[in-house]
N, C-alpha and C positions, 0 to 999 in steps of 0.2 A: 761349846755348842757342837753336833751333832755337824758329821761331815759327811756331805752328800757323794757319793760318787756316781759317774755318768754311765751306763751300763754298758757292757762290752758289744760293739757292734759285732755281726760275723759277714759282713759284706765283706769282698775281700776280691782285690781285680781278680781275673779268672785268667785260665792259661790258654794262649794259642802258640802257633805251629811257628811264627814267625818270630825272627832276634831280632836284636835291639839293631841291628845292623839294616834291616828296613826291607825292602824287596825292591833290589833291583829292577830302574826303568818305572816303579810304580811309587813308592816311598822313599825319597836319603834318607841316610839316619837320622838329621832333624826334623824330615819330616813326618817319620814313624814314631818320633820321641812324642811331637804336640798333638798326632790326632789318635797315639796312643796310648803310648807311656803315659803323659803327662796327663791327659785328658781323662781317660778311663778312669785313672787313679782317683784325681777330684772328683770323678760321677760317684765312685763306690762310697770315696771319704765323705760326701755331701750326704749323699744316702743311706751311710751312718748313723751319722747326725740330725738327718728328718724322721730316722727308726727308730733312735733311742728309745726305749724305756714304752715302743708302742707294740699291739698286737706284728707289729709287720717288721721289727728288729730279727734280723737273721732269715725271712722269708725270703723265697727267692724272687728275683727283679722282675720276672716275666709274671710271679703269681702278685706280687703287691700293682704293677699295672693294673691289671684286670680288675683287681679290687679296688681300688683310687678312681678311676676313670672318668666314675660321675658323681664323685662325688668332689663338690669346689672347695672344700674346705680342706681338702689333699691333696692341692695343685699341685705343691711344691716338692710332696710325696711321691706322686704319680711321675712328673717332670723327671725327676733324677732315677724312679727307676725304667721306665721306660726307655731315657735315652741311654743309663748304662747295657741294657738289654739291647737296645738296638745297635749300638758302636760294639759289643762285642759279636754280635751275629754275622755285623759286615766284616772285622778283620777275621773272624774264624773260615770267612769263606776264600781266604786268600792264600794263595802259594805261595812261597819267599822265591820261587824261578819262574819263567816265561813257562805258560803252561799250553792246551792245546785244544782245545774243543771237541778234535777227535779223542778225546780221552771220556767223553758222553757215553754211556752204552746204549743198546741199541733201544732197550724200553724205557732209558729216559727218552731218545732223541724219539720215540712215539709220543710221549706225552707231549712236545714240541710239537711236532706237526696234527699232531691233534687239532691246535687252537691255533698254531701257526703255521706258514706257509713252510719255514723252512726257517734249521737252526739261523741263518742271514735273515732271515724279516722277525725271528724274535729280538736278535740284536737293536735290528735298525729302529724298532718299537722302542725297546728300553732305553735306548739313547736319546730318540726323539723327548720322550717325556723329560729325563734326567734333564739334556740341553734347554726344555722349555720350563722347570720350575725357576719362579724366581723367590728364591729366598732358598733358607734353608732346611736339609729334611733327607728321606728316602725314597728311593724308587724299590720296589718290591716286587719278585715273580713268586707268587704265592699258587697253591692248589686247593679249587673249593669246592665243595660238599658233592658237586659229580665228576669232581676226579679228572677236573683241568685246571691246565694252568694258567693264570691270568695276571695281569699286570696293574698295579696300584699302588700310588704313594704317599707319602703321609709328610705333614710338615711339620717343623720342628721336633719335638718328642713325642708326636703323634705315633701310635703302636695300629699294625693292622689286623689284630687280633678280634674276631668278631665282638662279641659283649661290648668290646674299650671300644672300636674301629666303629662300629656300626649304631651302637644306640649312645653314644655320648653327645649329652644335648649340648656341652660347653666347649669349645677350643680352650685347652686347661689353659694355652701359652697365651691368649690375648683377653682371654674373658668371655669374646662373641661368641652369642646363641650361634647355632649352625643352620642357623637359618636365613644370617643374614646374607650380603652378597659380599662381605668383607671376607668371610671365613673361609681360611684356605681349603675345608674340610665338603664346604658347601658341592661342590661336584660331585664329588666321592658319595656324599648319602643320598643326593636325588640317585645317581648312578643306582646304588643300591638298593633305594625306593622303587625301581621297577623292574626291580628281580633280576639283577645283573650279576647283582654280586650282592651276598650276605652271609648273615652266620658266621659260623667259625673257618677260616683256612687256613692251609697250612704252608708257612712260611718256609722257600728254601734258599731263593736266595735273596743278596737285597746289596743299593750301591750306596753311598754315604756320597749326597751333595752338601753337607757343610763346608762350607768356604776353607775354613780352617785345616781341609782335610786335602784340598788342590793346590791352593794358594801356592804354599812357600814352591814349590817344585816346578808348578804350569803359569803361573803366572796369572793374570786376572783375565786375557783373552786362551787362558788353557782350557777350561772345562772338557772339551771334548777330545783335546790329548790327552787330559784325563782316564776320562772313560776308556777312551781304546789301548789305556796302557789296561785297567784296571781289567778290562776283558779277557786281556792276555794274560792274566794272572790271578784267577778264578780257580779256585780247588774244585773241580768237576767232581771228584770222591767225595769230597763233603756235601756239596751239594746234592746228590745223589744219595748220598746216607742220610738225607731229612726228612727222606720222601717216607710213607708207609711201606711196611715188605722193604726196605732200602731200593724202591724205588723198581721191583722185581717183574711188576705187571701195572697194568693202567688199569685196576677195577675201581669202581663206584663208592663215596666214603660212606659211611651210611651218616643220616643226617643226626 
């Protein structure tokens, strides 16, 4: 009989800045081991395995999202690559040392008080929201179509990527329309329904509230020594290089 073979995936974890050795005050090395090493790895090897042998084998995670999003018969497609997309984007924004806020230049720190009071009330924003999700998921300061920055989060493998973020009429992870009052998504699209927020923005940074990601380190009452470790250890260059122009002036995106 004729021997099938399974086709070669080209998912393949991707490289950040940080060692296995974790970032001090924000990761030990076991805990850098399960919310990356180990985790990332299953996302990519999962998503592999839900690509074989399909259009979206070797596509990249960010584009097979977008494409899956609404569609339910790709939940499990969409799920693995959007969460590998998304747990990579959060450790790529991170320094392996204590970093410093003043490392912001000065047209980022415009685009901040653009929409915020002051770099300390975009914090205390980002935190609040992080400390009030209950469940799992991101918090996200994204820049949208006129060229501010805004805050929004997604729950479980939810991506904030217009097209996926904005018109997906299913929660891929529970099944519910977004329409009911169960769907964690349900705020975010009236939100959007009256022109708060839509279309496409451009994600620069983002924090990872999966449990699995504070737990071993902070403890179950840690979350928000969490966060204020993970603030002080925020790659500001990176962040700042996701911006358009790397982030050179605050002009207008065009729609």
């Amino acid at each position: 009989p004729p021997t099938f073979h399974k086709p070669r995936s080209l998912h393949s974890m991707p490289a950040i800045s940080l060692t296995e050795e974790g970032a001090p005050g924000l990761f030990s090395e076991k805990a850098f081991k399960t919310a990356w090493t180990d985790y990332q790895n299953h996302l990519v090897e999962k998503l592999g395995d839900v690509t074989a042998g399909t259009e979206f084998d070797g596509m990249d995670a960010m584009d097979i999202t977008i494409a899956t999003a609404r569609q339910p018969d790709r939940a499990s497609i969409f799920n693995y690559a959007s969460q590998a997309y998304n747990n990579h984007f959060f450790f790529q924004g991170i320094g392996q040392n204590h970093t410093d806020a003043e490392e912001m230049t000065p047209q980022f720190q415009a685009y901040v008080t653009s929409t915020f009071a002051d770099v300390a009330a975009l914090k205390t924003e980002l935190f609040a929201i992080a400390n009030s999700m209950f469940g799992n998921g991101y918090v996200w300061l994204v820049l949208d179509q006129v060229g501010s920055l805004r805050i929004l989060c997604t729950y479980n493998a939810g991506t904030p990527y217009g097209p996926a973020y904005r018109r997906q009429d299913t929660d891929m992870n529970t099944g519910l329309r977004l329409g009911s009052e169960l769907s964690p998504y349900t705020s975010a699209i009236r939100h959007a329904a009256k022109g708060k927020m839509g279309g496409w923005v451009i994600p620069v940074l983002n924090v990872s509230v999966w449990e699995h990601t504070w737990l071993e380190d902070f403890g179950i009452l840690g979350k928000d020594d969490y966060l204020k470790a993970w603030w002080d250890h925020i790659d500001w260059v990176v962040v700042q290089g996701r911006f358009p122009n790397k982030g050179a002036a605050r002009v207008p995106m065009s729609k």
